[in-house]
C-alpha positions in Angstrom: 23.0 218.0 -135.2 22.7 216.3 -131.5 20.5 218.8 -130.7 17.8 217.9 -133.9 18.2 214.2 -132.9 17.5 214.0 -129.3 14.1 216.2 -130.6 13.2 213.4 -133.1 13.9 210.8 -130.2 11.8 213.1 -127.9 8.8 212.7 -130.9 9.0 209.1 -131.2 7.4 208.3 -127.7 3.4 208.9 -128.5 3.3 210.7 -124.5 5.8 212.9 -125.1 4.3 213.9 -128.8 0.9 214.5 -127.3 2.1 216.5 -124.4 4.1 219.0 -126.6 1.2 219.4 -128.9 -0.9 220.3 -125.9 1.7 222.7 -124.5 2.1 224.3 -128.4 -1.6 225.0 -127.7 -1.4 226.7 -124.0 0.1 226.4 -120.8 -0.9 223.9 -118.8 0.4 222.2 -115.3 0.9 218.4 -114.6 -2.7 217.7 -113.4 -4.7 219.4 -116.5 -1.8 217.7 -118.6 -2.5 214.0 -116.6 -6.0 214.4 -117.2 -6.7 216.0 -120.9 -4.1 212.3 -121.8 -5.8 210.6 -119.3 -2.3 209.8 -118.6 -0.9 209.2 -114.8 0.8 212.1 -113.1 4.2 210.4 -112.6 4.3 209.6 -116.3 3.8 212.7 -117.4 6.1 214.7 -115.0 8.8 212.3 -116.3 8.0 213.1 -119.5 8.0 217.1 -119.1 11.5 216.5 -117.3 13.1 214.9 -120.1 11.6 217.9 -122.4 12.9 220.3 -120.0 16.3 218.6 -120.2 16.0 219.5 -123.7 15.0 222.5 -123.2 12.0 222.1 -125.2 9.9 223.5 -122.3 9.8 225.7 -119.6 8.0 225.8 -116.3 6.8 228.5 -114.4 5.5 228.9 -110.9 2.5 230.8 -110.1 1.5 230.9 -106.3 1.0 226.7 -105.4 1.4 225.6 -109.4 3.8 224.9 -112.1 2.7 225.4 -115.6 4.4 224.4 -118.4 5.0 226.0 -121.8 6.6 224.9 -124.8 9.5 227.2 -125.8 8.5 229.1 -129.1 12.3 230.0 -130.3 13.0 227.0 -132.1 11.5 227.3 -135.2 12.2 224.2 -137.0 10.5 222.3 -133.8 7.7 224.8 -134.1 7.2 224.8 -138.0 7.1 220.5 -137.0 4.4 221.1 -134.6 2.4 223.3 -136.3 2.4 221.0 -139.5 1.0 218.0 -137.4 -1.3 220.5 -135.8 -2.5 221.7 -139.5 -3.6 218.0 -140.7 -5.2 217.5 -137.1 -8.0 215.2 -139.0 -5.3 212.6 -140.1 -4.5 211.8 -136.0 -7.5 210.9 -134.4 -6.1 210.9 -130.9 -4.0 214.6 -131.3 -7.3 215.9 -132.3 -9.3 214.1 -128.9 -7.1 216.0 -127.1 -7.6 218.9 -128.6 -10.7 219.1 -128.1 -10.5 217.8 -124.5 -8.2 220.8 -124.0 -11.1 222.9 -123.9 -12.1 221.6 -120.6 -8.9 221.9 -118.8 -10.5 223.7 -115.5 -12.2 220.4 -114.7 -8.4 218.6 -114.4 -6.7 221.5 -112.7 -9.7 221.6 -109.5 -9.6 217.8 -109.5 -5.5 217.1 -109.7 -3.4 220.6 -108.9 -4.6 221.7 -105.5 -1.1 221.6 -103.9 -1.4 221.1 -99.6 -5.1 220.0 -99.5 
């Protein structure tokens, strides 16, 4: 039961919401994350540590990056998600970002080049 209630606390901040909605959709690191939300970078790596905690994601590195998934073996969390997703036209914002998730190259050259 603590488990299910720490994941409705998790929903109730709108960052958090939109970044698991955007990682339900593909795998992205901090920077596209920070700028498909237009959302700082600190903000949103607090945010994905708090869903880690949860272990509601996962992150993977990949030569200088770190993308994060959402973790798909949870299926009442991902039956929740995809329900939201599904009535997309009733959240004006969760459907901006969806379609702002299309362009996620732009945020990854601009905000994920690690060293330079």
């Amino acid at each position: 039961m603590d488990q299910l209630t720490n994941v409705f606390k998790i929903l109730s901040d709108e960052t958090r919401l939109r970044i698991i909605l955007l990682l339900f959709q593909s795998n992205l690191c901090v920077g596209e994350i920070s700028g498909i939300l237009d959302v700082p970078q600190p903000r949103v790596s607090k945010n994905l540590s708090k869903l880690r905690d949860l272990n509601l994601v996962v992150d993977e590195r990949k030569e200088k990056f770190v993308f994060y998934s959402l973790r798909k073996d949870q299926k009442y969390f991902i039956q929740l998600i995809q329900g939201i997703l599904e009535n997309i036209e009733n959240y004006p914002q969760i459907k901006t970002d969806s379609e702002r998730i299309k362009d996620k190259e732009q945020y990854f050259n601009q905000c994920c080049v690690v060293g330079e």
